[in-house]
C-alpha positions in Angstrom: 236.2 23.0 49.7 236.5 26.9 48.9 236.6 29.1 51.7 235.6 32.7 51.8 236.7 34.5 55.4 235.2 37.9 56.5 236.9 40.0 60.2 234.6 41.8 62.3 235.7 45.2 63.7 239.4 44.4 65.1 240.1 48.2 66.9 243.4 48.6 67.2 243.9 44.5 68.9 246.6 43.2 67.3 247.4 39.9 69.3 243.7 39.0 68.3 243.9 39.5 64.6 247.4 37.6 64.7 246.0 34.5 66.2 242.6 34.7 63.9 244.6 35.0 61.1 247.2 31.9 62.1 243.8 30.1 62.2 242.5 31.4 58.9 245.7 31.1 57.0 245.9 27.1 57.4 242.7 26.8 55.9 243.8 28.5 52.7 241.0 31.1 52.2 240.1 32.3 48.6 239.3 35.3 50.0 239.9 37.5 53.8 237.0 40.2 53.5 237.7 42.9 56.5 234.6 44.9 57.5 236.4 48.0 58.7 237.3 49.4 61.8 240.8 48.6 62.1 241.6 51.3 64.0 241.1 53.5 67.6 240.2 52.1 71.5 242.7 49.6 71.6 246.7 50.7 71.7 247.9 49.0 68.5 246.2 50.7 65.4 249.3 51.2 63.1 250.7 47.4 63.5 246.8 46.2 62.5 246.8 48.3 59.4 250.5 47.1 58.6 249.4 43.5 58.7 246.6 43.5 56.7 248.8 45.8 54.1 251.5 43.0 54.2 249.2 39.6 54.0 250.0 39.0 50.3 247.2 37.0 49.2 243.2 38.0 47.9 242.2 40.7 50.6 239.1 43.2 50.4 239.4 46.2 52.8 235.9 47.8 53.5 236.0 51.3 55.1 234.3 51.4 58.9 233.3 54.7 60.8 236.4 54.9 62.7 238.6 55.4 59.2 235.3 57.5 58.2 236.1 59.8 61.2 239.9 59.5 60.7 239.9 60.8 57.1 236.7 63.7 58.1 239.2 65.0 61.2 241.9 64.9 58.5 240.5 66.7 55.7 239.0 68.5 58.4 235.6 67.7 56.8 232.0 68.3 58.5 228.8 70.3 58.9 228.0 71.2 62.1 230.1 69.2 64.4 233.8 69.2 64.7 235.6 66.4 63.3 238.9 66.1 65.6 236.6 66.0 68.7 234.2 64.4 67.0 237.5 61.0 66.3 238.8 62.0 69.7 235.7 61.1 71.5 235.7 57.7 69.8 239.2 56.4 70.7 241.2 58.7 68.2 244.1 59.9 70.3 245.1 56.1 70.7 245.2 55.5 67.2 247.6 59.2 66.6 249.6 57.6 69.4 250.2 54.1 67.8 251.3 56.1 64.5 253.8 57.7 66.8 251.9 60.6 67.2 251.5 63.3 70.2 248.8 65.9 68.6 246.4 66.2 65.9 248.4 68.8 64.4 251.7 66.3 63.6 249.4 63.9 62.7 248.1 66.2 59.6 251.7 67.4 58.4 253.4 64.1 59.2 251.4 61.3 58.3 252.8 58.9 56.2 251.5 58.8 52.3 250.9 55.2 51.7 249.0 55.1 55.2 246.7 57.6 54.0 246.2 56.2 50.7 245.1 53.1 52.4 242.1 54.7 54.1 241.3 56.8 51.2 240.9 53.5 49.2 239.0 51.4 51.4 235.8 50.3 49.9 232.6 51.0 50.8 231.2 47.5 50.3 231.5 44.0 48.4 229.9 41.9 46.8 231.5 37.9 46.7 229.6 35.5 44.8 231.4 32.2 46.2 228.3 29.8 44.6 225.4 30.1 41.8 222.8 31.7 43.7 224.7 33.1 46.2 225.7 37.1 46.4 227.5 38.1 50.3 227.1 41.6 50.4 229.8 43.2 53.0 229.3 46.6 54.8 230.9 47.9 57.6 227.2 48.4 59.7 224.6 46.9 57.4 221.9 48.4 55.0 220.2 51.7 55.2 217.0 52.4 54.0 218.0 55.6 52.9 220.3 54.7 50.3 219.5 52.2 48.1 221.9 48.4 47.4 222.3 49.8 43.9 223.6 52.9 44.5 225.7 51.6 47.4 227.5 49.2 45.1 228.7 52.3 43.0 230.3 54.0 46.1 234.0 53.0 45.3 235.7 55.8 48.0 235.6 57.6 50.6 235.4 60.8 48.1 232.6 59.0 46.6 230.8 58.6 49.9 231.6 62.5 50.6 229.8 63.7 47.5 226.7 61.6 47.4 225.7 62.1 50.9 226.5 66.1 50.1 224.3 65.4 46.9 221.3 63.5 48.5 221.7 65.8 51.6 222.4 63.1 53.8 224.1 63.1 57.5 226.9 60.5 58.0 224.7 58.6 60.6 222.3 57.9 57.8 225.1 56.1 56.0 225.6 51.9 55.5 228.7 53.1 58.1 226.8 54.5 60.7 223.4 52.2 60.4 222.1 50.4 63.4 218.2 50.5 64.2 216.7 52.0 61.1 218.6 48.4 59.6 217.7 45.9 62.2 214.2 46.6 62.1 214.3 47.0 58.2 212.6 44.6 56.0 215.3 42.1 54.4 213.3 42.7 51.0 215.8 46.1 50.9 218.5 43.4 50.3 216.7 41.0 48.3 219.0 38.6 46.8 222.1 38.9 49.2 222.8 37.7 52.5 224.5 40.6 54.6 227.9 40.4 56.7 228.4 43.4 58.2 230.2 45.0 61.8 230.0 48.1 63.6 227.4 47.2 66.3 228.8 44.4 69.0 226.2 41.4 69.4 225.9 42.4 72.9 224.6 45.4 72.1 222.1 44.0 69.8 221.1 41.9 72.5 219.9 44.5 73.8 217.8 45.7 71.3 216.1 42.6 70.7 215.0 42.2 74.1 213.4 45.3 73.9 211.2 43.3 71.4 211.4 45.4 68.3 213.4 42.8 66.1 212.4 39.1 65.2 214.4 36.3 63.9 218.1 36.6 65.6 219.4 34.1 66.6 222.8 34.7 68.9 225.8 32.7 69.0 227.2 33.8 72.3 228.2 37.3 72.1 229.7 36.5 69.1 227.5 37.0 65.8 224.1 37.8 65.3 222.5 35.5 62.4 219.2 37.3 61.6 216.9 34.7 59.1 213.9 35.6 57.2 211.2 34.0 59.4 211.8 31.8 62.0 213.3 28.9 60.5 214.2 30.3 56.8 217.4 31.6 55.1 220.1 33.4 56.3 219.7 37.3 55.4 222.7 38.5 57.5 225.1 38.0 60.0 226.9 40.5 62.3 230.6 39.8 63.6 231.1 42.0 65.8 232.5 40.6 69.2 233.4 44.2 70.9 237.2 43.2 70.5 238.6 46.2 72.9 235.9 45.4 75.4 235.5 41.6 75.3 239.1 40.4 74.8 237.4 38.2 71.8 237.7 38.3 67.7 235.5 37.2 65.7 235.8 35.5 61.8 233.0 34.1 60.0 233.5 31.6 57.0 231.3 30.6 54.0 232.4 27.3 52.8 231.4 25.9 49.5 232.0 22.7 47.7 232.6 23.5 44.4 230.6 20.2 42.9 227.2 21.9 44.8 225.0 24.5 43.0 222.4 25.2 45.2 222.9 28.1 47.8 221.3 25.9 50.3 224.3 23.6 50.0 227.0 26.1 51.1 227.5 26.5 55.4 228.6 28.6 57.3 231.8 28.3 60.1 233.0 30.7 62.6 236.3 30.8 65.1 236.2 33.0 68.0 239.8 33.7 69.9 240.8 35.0 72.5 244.4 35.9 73.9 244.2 32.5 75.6 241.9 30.1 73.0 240.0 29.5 69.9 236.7 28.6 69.6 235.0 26.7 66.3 231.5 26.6 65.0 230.0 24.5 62.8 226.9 27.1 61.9 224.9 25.1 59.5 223.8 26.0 56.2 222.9 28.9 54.7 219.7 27.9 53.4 216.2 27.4 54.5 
């Protein structure tokens, strides 16, 4: 069986990722897909972005807001706002102290080149096609309507992100970074033709949305993932795997497992593990199909 693995947003919680990865690693994954946010809130930043640079096998890196803000601060990039406050606000000054950091200002001069060439060169999204028939799309928050699949898929960089939304006059916030609402409530037809893993907002949080009644189809797996199918009972069209690591204590990794005899996308399923500093927790999720 081939195995494809995709992180939710880790922040800076390095004990998690270890033990998620341990899990992950005896399974021999094709593939580790991270959905940004490696960084800020929790007190470990710099020894999560050294692991991941020092995994040596097949590993896609996808750029989150938190390395958005991080690189706008840096480059001192914005309209309107600030950009160091701006980071700061979200659980920057953690991250500057992990790199061994006391101010913005050292940070700037100081920072170490291969670290910031490995923000620069997170992607924006990816596409894995483990099966015929079957395209995951990976973003760090999901789809916006604003910005069409196609043109999201030629984003390589975060200097490509910079001048399209300068182009197409768009604020960050409106970006497939920033999304939350305008994509939950958006028709999966945006999407056609992929099923969505994406981070960025925690299931709890969606929770909350939903039970305000303006999104159909979730269904929750704890506070966990968010699987969101088209129609009550029909495919998967995307999955959120974000467990709030700095608040929850808990990591989340989802896996698509395929056997490579099967054709059919409705033959491929879905698997999950959950830890905590203390425990693991598998799930069997089903298939992907209707």
């Amino acid at each position: 069986m081939k195995n494809y693995w995709f992180i939710g947003d880790i922040h800076g919680e390095i004990a998690l990722l270890n033990k998620l990865l341990e899990a992950i690693l005896k399974q021999d994954p094709q593939q580790i897909t991270f959905v940004g946010d490696y960084i800020d809130r929790g007190p470990y930043s710099r020894e999560v972005v050294d692991r991941i640079m020092n995994l040596g096998l097949p590993v896609i890196c996808l750029m989150g807001n938190h390395e958005l803000m991080l690189l706008n601060a840096f480059e001192n990039y914005a309209f309107g706002y600030n950009p160091m406050e701006l980071w700061y606000r979200n659980g920057g000054e953690a991250t500057l102290q992990s790199f061994g950091f006391t101010g913005f200002f050292s940070f700037q001069s100081q920072m170490k080149t291969h670290y910031l060439q490995f923000f620069r060169s997170l992607r924006m999204s990816h596409v894995t096609e483990p099966g015929p028939g079957m395209r995951i799309l990976a973003t760090h928050a999901g789809i916006s309507p604003l910005i069409p699949v196609a043109d999201q898929l030629l984003l390589k960089d975060y200097k490509d992100l910079q001048q399209y939304m300068l182009n197409k006059q768009l604020d960050m916030e409106d970006s497939f970074l920033w999304t939350r609402e305008t994509f939950f409530k958006s028709s999966a037809r945006l999407w056609k033709g992929n099923m969505v893993v994406h981070g960025h907002t925690p299931t709890i949080k969606l929770k909350h949305f939903i039970q305000e009644g303006r999104y159909p189809h979730f269904d929750f797996i704890d506070n966990d993932l968010a699987i969101r199918r088209n129609g009550a009972q029909g495919e998967v069209v995307s999955v959120g795997i974000d467990s709030g690591s700095t608040i929850s204590g808990r990591l989340t990794g989802l896996c698509i497992f395929v056997d490579p005899k099967d054709g059919p996308a409705s033959s491929m399923s879905m698997r999950s593990l959950t830890v905590t500093r203390e425990d693991i927790f598998p799930r069997d999720l089903g298939a992907i199909g209707s």
